[in-house]
Kinemage of the C-alpha trace (Angstrom):
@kinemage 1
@onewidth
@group {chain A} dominant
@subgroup {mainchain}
@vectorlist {calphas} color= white
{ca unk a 1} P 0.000 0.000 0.000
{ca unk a 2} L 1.204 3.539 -0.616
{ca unk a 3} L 0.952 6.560 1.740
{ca unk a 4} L -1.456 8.853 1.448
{ca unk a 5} L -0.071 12.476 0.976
{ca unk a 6} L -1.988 15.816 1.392
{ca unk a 7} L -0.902 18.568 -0.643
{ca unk a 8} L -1.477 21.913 -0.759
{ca unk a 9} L -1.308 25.214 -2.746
{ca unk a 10} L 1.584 26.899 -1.223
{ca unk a 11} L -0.373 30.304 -2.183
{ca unk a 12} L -3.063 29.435 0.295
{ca unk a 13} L -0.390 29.159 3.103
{ca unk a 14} L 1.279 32.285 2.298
{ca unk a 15} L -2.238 34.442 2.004
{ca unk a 16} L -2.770 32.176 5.716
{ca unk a 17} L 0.300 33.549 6.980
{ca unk a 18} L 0.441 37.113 5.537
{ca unk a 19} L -3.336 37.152 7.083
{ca unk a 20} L -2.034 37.078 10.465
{ca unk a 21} L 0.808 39.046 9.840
{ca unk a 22} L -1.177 41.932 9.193
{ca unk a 23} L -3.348 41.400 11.749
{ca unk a 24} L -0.789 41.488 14.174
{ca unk a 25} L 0.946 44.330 13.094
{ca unk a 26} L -2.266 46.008 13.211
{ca unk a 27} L -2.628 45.018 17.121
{ca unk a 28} L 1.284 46.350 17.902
{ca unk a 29} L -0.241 49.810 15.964
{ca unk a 30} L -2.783 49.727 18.259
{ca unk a 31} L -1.044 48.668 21.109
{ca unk a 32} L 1.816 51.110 20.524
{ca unk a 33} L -1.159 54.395 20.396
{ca unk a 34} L -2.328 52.852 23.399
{ca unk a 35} L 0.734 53.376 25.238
{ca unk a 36} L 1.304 56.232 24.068
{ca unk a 37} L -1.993 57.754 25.630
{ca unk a 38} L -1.669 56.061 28.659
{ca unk a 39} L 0.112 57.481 31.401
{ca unk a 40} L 1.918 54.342 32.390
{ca unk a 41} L 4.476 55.455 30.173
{ca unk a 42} L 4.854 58.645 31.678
{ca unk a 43} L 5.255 57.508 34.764
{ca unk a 44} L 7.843 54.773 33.784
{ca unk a 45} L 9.924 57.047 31.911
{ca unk a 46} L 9.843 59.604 35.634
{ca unk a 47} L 10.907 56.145 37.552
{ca unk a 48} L 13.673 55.233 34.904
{ca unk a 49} L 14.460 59.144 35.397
{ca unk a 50} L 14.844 58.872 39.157
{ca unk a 51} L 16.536 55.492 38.922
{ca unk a 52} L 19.027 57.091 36.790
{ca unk a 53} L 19.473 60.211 38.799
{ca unk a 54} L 20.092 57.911 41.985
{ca unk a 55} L 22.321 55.984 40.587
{ca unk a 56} L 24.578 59.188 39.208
{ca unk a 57} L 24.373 60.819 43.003
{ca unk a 58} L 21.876 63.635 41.466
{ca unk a 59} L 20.222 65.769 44.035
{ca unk a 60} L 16.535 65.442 44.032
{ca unk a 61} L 16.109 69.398 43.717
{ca unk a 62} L 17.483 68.978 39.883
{ca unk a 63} L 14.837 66.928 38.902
{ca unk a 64} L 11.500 67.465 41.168
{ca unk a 65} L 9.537 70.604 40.454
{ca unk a 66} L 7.521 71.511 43.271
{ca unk a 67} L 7.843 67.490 45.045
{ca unk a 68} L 7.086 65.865 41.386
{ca unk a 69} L 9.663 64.690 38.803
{ca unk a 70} L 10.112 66.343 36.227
{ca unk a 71} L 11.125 64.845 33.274
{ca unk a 72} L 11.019 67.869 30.410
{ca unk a 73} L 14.450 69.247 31.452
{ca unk a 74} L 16.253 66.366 29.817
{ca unk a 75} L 18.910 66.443 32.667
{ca unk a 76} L 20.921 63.182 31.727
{ca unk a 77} L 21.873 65.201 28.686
{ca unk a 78} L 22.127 68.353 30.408
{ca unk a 79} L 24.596 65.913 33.039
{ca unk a 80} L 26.762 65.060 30.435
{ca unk a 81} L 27.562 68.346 28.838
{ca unk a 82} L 27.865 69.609 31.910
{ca unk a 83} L 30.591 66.887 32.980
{ca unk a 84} L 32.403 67.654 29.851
{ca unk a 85} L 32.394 71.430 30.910
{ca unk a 86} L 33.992 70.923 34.068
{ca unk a 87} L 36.572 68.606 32.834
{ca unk a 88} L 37.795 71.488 30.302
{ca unk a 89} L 36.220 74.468 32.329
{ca unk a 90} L 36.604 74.128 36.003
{ca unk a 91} L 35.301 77.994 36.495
{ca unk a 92} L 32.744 77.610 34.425
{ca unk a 93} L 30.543 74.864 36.370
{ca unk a 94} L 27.678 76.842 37.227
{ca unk a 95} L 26.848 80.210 36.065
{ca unk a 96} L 28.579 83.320 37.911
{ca unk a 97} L 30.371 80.779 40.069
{ca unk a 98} L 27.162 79.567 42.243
{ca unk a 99} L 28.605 76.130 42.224
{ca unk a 100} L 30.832 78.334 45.634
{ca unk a 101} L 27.773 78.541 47.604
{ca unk a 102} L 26.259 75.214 47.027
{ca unk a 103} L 26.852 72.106 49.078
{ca unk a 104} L 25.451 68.345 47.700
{ca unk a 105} L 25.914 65.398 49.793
{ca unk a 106} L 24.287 61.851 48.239
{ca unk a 107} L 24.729 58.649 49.418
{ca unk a 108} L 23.809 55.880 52.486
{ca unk a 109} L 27.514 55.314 53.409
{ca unk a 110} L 27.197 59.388 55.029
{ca unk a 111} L 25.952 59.309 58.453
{ca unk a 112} L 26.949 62.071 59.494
{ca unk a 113} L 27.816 65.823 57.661
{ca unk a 114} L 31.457 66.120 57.037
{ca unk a 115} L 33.211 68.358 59.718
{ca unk a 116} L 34.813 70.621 57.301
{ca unk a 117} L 31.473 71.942 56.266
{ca unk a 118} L 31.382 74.005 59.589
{ca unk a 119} L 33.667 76.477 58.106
{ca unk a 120} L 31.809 77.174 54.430
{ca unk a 121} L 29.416 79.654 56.267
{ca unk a 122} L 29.183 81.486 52.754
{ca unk a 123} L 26.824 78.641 51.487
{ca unk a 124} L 23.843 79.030 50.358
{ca unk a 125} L 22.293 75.825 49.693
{ca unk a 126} L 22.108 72.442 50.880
{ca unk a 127} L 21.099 69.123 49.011
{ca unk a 128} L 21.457 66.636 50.936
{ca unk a 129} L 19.155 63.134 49.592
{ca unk a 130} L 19.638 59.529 50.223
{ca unk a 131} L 21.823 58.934 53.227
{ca unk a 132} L 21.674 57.821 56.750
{ca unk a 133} L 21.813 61.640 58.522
{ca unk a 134} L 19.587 61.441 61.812
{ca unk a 135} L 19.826 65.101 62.594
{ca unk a 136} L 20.836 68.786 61.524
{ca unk a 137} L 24.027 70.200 63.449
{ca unk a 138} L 23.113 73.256 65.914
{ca unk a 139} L 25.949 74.911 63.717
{ca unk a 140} L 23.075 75.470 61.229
{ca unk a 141} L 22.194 79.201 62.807
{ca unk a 142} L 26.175 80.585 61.404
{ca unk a 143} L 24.205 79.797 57.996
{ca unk a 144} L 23.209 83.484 57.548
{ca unk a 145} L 22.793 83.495 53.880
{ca unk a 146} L 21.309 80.111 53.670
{ca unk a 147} L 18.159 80.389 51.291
{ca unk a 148} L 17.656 76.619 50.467
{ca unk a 149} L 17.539 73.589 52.397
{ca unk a 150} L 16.771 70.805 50.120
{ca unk a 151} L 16.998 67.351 52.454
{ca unk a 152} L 14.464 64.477 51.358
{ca unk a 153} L 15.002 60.926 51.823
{ca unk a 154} L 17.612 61.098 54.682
{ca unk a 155} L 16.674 59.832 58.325
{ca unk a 156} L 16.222 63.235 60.098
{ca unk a 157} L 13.974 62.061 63.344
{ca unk a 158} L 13.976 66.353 64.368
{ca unk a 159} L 14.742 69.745 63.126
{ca unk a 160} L 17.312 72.023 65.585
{ca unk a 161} L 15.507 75.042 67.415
{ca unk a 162} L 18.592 76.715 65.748
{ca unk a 163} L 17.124 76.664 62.147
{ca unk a 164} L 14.870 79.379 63.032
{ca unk a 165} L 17.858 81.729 63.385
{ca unk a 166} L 18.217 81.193 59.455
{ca unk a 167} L 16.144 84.767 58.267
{ca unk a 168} L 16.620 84.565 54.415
{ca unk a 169} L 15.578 80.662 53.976
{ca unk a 170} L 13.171 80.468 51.198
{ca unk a 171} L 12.805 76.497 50.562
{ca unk a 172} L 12.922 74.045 53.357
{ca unk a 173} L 12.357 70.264 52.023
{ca unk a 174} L 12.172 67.765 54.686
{ca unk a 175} L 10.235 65.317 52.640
{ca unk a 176} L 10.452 61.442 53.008
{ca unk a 177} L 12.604 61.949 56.379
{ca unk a 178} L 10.939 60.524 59.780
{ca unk a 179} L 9.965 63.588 61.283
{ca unk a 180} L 7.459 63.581 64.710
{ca unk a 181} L 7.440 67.105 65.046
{ca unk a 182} L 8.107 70.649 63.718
{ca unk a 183} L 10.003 72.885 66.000
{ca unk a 184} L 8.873 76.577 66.891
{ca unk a 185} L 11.427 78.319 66.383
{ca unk a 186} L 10.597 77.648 62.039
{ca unk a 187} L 8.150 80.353 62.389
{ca unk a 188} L 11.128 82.562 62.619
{ca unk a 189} L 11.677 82.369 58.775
{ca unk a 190} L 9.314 84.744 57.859
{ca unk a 191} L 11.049 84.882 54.059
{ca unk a 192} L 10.174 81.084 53.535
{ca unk a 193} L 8.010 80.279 50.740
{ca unk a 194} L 7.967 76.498 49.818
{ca unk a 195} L 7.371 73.784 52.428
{ca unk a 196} L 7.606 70.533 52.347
{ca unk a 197} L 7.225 67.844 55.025
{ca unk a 198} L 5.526 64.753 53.148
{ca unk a 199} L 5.704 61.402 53.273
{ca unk a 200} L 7.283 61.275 57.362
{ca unk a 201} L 4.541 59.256 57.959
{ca unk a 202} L 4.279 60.825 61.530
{ca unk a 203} L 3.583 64.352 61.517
{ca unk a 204} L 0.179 64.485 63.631
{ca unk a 205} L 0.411 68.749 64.592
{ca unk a 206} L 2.445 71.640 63.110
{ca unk a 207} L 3.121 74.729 65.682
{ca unk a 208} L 0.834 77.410 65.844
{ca unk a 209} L 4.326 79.747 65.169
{ca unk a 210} L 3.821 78.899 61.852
{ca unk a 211} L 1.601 81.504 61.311
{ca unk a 212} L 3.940 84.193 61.001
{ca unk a 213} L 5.129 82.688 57.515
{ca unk a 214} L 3.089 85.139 55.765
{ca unk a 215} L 5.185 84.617 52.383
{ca unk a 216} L 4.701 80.724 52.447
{ca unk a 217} L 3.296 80.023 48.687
{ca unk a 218} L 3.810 75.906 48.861
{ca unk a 219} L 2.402 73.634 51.384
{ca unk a 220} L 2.937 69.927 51.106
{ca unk a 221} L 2.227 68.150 54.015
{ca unk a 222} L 0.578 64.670 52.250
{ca unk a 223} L 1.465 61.099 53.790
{ca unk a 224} L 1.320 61.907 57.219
{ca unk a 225} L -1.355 61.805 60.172
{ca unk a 226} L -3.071 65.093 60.434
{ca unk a 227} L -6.476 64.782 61.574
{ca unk a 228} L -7.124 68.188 60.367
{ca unk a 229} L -6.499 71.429 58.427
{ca unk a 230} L -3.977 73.077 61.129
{ca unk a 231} L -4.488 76.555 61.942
{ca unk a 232} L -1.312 77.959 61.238
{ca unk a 233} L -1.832 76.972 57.512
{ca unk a 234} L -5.042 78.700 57.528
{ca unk a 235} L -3.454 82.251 58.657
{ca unk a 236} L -0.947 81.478 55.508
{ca unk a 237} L -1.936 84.391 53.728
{ca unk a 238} L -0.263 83.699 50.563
{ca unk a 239} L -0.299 79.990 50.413
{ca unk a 240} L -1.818 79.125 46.588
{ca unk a 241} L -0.917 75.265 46.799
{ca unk a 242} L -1.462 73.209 49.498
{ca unk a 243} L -1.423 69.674 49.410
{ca unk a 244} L -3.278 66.956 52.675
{ca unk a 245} L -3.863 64.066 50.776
{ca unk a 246} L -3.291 60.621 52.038
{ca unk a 247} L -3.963 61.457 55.984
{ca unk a 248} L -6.838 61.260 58.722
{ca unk a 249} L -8.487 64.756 57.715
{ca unk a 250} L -13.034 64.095 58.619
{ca unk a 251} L -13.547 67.517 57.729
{ca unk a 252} L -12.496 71.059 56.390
{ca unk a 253} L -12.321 74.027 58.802
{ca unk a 254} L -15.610 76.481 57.904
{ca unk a 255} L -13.027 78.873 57.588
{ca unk a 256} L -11.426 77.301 54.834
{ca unk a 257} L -12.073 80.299 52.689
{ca unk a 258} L -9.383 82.372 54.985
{ca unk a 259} L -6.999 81.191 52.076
{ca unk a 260} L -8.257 83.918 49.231
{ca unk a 261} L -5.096 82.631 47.179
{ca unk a 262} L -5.519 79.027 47.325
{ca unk a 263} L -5.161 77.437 43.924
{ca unk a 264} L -4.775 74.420 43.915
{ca unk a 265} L -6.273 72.137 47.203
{ca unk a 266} L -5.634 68.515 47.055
{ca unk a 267} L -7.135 66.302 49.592
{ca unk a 268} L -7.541 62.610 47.995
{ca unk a 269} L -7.142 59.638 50.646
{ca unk a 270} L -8.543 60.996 53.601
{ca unk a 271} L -11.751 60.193 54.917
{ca unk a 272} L -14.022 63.440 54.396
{ca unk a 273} L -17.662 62.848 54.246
{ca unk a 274} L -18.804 66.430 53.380
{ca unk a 275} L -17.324 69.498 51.333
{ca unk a 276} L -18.267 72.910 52.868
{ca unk a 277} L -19.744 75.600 51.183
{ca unk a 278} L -17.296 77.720 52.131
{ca unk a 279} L -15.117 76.287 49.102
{ca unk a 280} L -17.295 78.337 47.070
{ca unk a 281} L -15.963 81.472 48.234
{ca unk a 282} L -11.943 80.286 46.900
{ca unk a 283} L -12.319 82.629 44.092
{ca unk a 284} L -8.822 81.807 42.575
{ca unk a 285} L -9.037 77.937 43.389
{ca unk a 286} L -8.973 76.015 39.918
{ca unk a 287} L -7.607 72.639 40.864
{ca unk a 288} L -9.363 70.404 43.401
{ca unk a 289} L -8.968 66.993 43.961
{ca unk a 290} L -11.048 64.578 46.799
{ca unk a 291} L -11.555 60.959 47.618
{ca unk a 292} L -15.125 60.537 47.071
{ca unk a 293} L -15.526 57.306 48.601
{ca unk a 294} L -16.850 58.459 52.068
{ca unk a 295} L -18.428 61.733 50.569
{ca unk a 296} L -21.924 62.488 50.950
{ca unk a 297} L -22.420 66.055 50.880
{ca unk a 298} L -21.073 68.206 47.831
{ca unk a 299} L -22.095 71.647 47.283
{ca unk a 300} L -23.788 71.787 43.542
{ca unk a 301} L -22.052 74.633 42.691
{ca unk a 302} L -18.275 72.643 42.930
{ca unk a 303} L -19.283 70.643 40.378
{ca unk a 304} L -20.867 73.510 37.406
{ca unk a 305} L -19.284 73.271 34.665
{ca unk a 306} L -19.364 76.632 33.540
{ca unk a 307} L -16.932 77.693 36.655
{ca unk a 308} L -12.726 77.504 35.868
{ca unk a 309} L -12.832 74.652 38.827
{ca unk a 310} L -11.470 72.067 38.254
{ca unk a 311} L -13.102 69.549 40.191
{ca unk a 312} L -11.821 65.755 40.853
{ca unk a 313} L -13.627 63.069 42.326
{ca unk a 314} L -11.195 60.016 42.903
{ca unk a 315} L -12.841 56.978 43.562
{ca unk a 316} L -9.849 54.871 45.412
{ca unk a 317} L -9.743 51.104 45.372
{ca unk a 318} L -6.573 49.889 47.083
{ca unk a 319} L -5.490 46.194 47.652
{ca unk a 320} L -4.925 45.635 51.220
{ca unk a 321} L -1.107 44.446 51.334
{ca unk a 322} L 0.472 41.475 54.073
{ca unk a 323} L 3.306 42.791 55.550
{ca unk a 324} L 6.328 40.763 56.033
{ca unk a 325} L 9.018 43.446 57.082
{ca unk a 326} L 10.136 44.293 60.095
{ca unk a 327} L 9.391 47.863 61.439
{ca unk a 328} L 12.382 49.487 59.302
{ca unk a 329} L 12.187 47.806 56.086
{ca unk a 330} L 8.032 48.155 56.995
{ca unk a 331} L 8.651 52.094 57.218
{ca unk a 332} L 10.779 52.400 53.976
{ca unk a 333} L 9.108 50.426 51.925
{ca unk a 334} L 5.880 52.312 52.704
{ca unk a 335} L 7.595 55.485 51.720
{ca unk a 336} L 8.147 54.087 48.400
{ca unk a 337} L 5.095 53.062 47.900
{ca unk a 338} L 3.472 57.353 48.717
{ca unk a 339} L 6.654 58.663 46.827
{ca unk a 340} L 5.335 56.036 43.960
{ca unk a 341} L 1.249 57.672 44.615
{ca unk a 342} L 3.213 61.246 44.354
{ca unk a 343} L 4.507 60.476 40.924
{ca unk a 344} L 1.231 59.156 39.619
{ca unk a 345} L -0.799 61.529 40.947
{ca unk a 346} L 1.591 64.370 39.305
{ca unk a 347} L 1.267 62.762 36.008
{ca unk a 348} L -2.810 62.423 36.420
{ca unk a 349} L -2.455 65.716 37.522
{ca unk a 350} L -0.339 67.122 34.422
{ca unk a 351} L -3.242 65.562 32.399
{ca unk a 352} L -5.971 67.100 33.517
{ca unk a 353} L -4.583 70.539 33.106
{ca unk a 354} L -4.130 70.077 29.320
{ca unk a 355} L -7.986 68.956 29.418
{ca unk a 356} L -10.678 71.317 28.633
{ca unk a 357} L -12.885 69.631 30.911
{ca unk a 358} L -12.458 66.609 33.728
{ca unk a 359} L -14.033 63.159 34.178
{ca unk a 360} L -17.026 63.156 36.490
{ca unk a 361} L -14.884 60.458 38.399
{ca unk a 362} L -11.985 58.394 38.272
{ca unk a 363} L -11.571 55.288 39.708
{ca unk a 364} L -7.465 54.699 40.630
{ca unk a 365} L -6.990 50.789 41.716
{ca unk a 366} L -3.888 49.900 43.654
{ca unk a 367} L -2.093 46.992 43.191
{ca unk a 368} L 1.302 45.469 44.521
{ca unk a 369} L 3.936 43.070 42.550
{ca unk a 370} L 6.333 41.140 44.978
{ca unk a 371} L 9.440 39.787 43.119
């Protein structure tokens, strides 16, 4: 017996194949828009960004614009031409010499600031990210011309009475640190106009001092546990961003409205079942952005169209998470996981102020990957 043998047209396998070929190009099209739009992409290219930065001992203040990253500077290429300067241009580091009255410190082998640094009184700035510091020198006060203190991600447990001797300090950043308290003696820096104190996890109270910072433009005080607005930052006069998402707020002061130059108000991931009307009286606030899952009272008005409010409703749907970490590793890990939230919520952000109009809600689901 012979075997039986099928045969085919070899044009029918080709057209078969060339078939599916174009259909799957047409999917990585589609795919590739997809992407595009989505702000996954955005937000990996700001982690790659900081990942980079880290790596390259870059201080946090070059790349975060107002506590997000910022990635339309293109500073890798900026870093590179810059290095090249230097090697053939020592003078020429930083424009009319600043690079004299700035001091950067990166790493987690530093545990302390080097002694030397007593004597370079002349500075101006610090930026100090990323190492195992526990506390600012009393020295600090001889820093007469200080006007920036940029220190996030370090292990600063408290802030020295002494840094309220520093009179021209304009930007104090003690983000991601594990700050309890705020000393007093801060409301002594009546020039300051940006703070930030997120993501210590801690912070409960700030001092009623505060309120002389009349110049005080930038509040971030998110991932902590305030259980309310405090009233120094409601006698800021000036303040036009203030952000107190992702702590224990229940409700807004009535006197919200002492803020006439609020802008932008976010207050996602707390637990606030009412809005008060006296939102409605924020004539310059055009950005605000709530957790709506415990909400039950709204005033109309927040959400008419016709008004330059922007108004944001999140609808948060985390995944609880089963810790495994001791109380350290516990501690730093959630701070990675906020600084994470900061970054999307900057990009989401970003979005919606390129939008004419916003979605009646948005529904932002948490998830975790363990490796």
């Amino acid at each position: 017996m012979g075997h039986k043998v099928v045969a085919f047209d070899i044009s029918v396998i080709r057209g078969l194949w060339e078939t599916r070929v174009k259909k799957h190009r047409a999917w990585q099209k589609k795919e590739a828009e997809r992407l595009e739009r989505s702000a996954l992409e955005k937000i990996k290219e700001e982690w790659n960004l900081v990942s980079e930065c880290r790596r390259r001992g870059v201080p946090q203040a070059a790349y975060c614009r107002d506590g997000f990253v910022d990635t339309g500077v293109r500073l890798l290429d900026k870093l590179e031409r810059n290095s090249l300067l230097r090697q053939s241009l020592p003078s020429k580091g930083r424009d009319k010499g600043s690079s004299k009255f700035v001091f950067e410190l990166s790493g987690e082998h530093w545990t302390e600031l080097p002694d030397a640094l007593k004597e370079q009184t002349h500075l101006k700035e610090w930026h100090i990210n990323h190492t195992r510091i526990e506390a600012l020198p009393a020295y600090v006060r001889l820093f007469q011309a200080m006007r920036i203190l940029d220190l996030p991600k370090n292990q600063i447990s408290h802030l020295p009475a002494e840094i309220g001797c520093l009179k021209n300090l304009k930007e104090l950043n003690v983000s991601f640190n594990h700050l309890k308290s705020i000393p007093p003696e801060l409301g002594e820096c009546e020039n300051l106009e940006k703070l930030d104190c997120s993501g210590n996890l801690e912070l409960t109270e700030l001092p009623f001092e505060l309120s002389n910072l009349k110049q005080v433009t930038f509040v971030d005080l998110s991932a902590n546990k305030f259980s309310s607005v405090p009233i120094c930052v409601l006698r800021m006069s000036s303040l036009q961003w203030l952000d107190i998402s992702n702590n224990s707020l229940s409700d807004l002061p009535q006197d919200i409205d002492r803020l006439e130059e609020l802008q932008t108000f976010l207050l996602y991931k707390n637990k606030l079942t009412y809005l008060p009307y006296a939102l409605l009286n924020l004539k310059k606030l055009t950005l605000l952005v709530v957790s709506g899952d415990h909400l039950v009272e709204i005033p109309t008005a927040l959400c008419d169209s016709s008004t330059p409010l922007k108004f944001v409703n999140l609808m948060d749907n985390p995944i609880d998470n089963i810790q495994c970490q001791d109380g350290e590793e516990m501690r730093e890990s959630e701070q990675d996981r906020q600084h994470f939230d900061k970054e999307f919520m900057r990009a989401y952000i970003e979005d919606l102020k390129e939008r004419e109009s916003v979605p009646s809600y948005t529904t932002k689901v948490s998830f975790s990957l363990q490796l």
